[in-house]
N, C-alpha and C positions, 0 to 999 in steps of 0.2 A: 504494500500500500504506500503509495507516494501524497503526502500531506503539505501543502500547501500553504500560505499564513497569507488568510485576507484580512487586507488594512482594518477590515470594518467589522468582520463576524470572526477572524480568528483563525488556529488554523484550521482548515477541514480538508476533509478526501479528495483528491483531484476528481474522483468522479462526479463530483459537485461542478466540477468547470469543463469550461469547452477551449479548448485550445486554436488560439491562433494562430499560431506560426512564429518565427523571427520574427522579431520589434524592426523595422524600419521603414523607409519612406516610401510612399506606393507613387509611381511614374502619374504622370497625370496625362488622363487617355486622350486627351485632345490634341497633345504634339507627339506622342509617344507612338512608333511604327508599328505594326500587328506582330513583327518579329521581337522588339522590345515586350510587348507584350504580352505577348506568348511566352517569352522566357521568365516575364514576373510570377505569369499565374501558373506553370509545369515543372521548372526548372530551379530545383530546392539543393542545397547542399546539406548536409545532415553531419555537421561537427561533433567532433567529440570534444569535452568540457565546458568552459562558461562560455552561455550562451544567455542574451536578451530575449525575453518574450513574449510575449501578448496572450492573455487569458482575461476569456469571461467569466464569473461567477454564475453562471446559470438556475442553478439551484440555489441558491443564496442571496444575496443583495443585488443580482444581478446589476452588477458594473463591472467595467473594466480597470486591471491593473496590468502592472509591469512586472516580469516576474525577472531576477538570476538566478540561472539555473546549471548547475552541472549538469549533464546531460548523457553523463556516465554512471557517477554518484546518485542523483536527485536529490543531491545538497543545494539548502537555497539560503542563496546571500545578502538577496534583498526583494522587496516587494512592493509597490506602494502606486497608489492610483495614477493610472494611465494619462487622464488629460493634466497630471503635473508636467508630461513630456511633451507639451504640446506648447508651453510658454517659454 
């Protein structure tokens, strides 16, 4: 069981949340070529260790945070709401 610490309810099951993906900037489809785009939404690298990442609370308080995450371990370094990365 991989346990997760949300800002708000604490920690709980990951099967509580829905996982985004990598935390990074998403192309913006108006200049961005169908090849650029295709390689955003198919073309994933799958790292081993600390990695940024984007998680819903679905079953929860449903919001979004930020998660650091080993990705070997599922040790987590840090956590905290998502539209703080946005300022």
């Amino acid at each position: 069981m991989m346990l997760l610490p949300c800002p708000w309810c604490g920690p709980r099951n990951a099967t509580e949340f829905r996982f985004g993906g990598a935390a990074g900037s998403r192309p913006d489809p108006a200049t961005t070529t169908p090849e650029q785009w295709r390689r955003y939404l198919y073309f994933h690298t799958n790292p081993r260790g600390w990695q940024t990442e984007s998680w819903y609370h679905a079953a929860g308080c449903r919001r979004f945070l930020t998660v650091e995450r080993n990705t070997l371990t599922h040790e987590v370094r840090s956590a905290h709401d998502a539209r703080e990365d946005a300022r």
